[in-house]
N, C-alpha and C positions, 0 to 999 in steps of 0.2 A: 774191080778197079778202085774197090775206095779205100784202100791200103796201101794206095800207089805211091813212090816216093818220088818226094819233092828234091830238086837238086840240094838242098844243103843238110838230105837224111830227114827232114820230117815227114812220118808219112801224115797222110789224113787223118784218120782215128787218133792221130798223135795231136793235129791241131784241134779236132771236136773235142777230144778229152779238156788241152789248155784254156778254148773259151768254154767248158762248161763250169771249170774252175775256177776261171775268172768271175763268170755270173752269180755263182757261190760265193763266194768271197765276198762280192757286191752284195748281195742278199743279205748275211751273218754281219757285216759294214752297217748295213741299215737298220734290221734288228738291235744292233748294240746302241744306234741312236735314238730309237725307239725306245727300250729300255729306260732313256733320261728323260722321257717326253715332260715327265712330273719335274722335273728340272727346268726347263722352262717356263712351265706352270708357275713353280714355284717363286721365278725371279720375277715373274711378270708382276705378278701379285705382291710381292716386295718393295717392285720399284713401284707403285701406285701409291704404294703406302707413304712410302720416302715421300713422293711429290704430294700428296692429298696433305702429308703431314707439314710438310714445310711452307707450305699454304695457311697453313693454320697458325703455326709457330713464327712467334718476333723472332728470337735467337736462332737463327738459322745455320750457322757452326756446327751444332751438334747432328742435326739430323741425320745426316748420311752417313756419319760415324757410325752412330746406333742402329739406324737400320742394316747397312750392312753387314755390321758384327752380327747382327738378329739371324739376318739371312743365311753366314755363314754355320751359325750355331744350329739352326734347324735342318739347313742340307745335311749336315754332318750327323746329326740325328738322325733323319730320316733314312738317310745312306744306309748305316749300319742297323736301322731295323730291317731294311729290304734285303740287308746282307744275311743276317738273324732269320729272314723268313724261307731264304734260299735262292733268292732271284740274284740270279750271276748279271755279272757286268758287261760281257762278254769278253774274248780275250783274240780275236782273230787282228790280224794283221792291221787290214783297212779300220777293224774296231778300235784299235790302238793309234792310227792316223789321225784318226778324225779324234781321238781324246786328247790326244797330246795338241791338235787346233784351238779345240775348246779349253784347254787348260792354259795354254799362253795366251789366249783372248782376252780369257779371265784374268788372269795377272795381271797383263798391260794394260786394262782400262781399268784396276784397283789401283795400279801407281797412279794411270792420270788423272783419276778420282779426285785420291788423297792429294796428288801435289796440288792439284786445281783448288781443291780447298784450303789448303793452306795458304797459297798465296791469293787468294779470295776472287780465282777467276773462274768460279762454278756460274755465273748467271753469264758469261756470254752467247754468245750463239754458238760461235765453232766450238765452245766447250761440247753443247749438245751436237753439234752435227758429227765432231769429232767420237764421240759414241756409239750416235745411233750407226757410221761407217765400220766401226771395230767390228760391231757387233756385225751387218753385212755382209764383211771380206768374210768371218768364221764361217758364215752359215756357206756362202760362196762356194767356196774353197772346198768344204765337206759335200755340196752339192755333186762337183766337180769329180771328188773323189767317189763317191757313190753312184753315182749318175744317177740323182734323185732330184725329179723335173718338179715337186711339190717343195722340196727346200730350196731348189733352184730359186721358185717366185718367192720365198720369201726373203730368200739377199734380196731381189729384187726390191722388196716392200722397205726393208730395212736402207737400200740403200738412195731409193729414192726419197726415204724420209728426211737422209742426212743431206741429201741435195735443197729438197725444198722448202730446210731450214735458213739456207739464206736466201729465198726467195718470197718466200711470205713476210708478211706483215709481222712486227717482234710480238706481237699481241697472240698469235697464233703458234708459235713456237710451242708454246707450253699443249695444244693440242694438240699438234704434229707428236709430240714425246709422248701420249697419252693412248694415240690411235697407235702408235707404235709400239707399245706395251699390250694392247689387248689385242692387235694382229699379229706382230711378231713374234712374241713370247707365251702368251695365253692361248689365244685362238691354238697356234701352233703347237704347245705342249697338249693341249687336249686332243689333237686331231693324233700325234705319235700317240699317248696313251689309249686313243681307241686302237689303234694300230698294234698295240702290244697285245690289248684284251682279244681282239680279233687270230691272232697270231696264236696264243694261247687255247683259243676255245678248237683253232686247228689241227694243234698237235695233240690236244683231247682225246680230238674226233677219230685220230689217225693211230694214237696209242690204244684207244679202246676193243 
């Protein structure tokens, strides 16, 4: 009977075949997120620098510019050495979902970066809350798409960081932005890169 047909012509086997498809897809989804885990990494460790540096720095103008461009220059480096070494990007469906999130993420908080700086409203607070939420809804959203309950908590982390940016004391903000750079972005790109190594040392096991 497990071939039976459903009134609208599906049998069974038809519907196990489609969720086991789907759970595929989810998997290869999350793999291709993993794959950027060093992306993360990388921005976390960027944006530390940005803040440690601007700390440091009277002329506070230029900082973000530079780091940024830095940031960009080394991803793009990096990219194409891991393209050079062979590690694909992935190319599945939900892989492609969830890049094109992180791609417009990226963009729309580079314009409101730049405009914020320009017209010199980078130190207020919703400048930062307005951030640490961009960043949130991305990781969200790809949670959502993936049904990945460990990116889940970290929109969480991200977005309760932008919440209790206007609830703390403005003395703390610059904390809040700090924990949120070594939880959300570092903590989190090192736990996918173990994720990949692990992933890796699997299909080893399984190739050998």
């Amino acid at each position: 009977m497990t071939s039976m047909n459903r009134e609208d012509g599906t049998t069974r086997d038809e519907l196990v075949q489609r969720v086991a498809l789907m759970e595929e897809m989810i998997a290869e989804g999350r793999k291709s997120t993993v794959r950027f885990g060093w992306v993360f990494f990388l921005w976390g460790l960027i944006d530390l620098a940005g803040v440690v540096w601007g700390e440091l720095q009277s002329d506070f103008r230029w900082v973000w510019p530079i780091t940024i461009s830095a940031g960009f220059v080394l991803q793009f480096i990096i990219l194409a050495l891991r393209r050079k070494s062979g590690h694909s990007c992935g190319g599945s469906v939900r892989g492609r979902s969830v890049a094109a999130v992180w791609s417009m993420m990226g963009l729309t908080v580079l314009l409101y970066v730049v405009a914020a700086i320009v017209q010199h409203k980078a130190g207020q607070i919703s400048y930062v809350a307005a951030i640490l939420m961009f960043v949130g809804m991305a990781h969200a959203i790809s949670a959502m798409i993936l049904r990945w309950m460990a990116q889940g908590i970290v929109a969480g982390v991200w977005l309760a960081g932008g919440v209790a940016t206007f609830f703390v004391p403005r003395s703390y903000v610059f904390d809040v932005f700090i924990a949120e750079m070594c939880l959300g972005m570092i903590l989190f790109g090192l736990y996918a890169m173990w994720l990949e190594r692990q992933s890796a040392a699997t299909e080893e096991q399984t190739n050998a």
